[in-house]
C-alpha positions as CSV (number, residue, x, y, z in Angstrom):
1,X,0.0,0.0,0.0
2,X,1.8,3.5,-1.3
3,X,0.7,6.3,1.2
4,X,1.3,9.6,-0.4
5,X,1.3,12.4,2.3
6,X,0.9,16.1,0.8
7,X,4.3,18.2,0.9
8,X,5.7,20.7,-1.0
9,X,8.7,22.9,-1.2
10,X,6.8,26.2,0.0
11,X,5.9,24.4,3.1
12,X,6.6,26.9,6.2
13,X,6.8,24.3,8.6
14,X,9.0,21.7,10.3
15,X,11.3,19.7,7.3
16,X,9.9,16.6,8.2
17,X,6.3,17.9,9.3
18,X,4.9,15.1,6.8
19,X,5.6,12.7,10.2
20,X,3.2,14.5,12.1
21,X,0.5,13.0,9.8
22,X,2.0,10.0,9.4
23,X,1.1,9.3,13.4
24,X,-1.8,10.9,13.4
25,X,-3.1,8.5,10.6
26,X,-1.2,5.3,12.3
27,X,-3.2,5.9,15.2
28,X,-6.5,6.5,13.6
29,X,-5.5,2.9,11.7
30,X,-4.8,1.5,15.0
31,X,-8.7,2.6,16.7
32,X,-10.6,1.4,13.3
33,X,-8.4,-2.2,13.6
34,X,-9.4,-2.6,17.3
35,X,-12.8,-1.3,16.7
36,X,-13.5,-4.4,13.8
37,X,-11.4,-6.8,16.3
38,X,-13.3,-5.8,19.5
39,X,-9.8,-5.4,21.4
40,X,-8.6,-2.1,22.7
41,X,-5.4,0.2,22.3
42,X,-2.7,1.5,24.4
43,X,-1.1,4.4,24.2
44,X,0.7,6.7,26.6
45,X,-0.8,10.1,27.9
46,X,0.6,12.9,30.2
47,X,-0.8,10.8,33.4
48,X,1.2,7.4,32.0
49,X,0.0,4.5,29.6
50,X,-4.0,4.1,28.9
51,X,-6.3,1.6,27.3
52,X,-8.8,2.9,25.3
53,X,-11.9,1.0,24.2
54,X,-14.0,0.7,20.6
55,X,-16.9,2.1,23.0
56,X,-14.6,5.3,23.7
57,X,-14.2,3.9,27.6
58,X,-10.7,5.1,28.6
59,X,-8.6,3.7,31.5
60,X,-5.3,3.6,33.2
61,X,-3.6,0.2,32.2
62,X,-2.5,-0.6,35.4
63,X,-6.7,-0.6,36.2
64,X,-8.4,-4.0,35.8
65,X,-11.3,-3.4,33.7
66,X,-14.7,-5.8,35.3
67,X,-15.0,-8.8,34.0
68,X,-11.6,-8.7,32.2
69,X,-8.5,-11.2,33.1
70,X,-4.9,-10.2,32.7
């Protein structure tokens, strides 16, 4: 699959600012795969690492969620 991310020469922003989208797009990849697999993702946040749910339910990954085994 050939991603092609917009950038141009007259760009006024970083030189590699085409990695900010890059992310933004990896993560958005990673919500719509667990979405389709009923699973969750993790990512870290200013208050340390978080799982977030395909319902939008959002805790700290230390937390048991109910009914869930480690």
């Amino acid at each position: 699959m050939n991603i092609v991310l917009d950038h141009n020469e007259e760009s006024k922003g970083r030189k590699f600012e085409w990695v900010d989208k890059w992310v933004k797009m990896t993560g958005e990849r990673a919500k719509i795969d667990a979405k389709a697999n009923n699973t969750y993702i993790i990512y870290n946040t200013e208050n340390g690492w978080v799982r977030e749910y395909p319902d939008g339910t959002i805790i700290p990954y230390d937390q048991e969620l109910e009914g869930e085994n480690k």
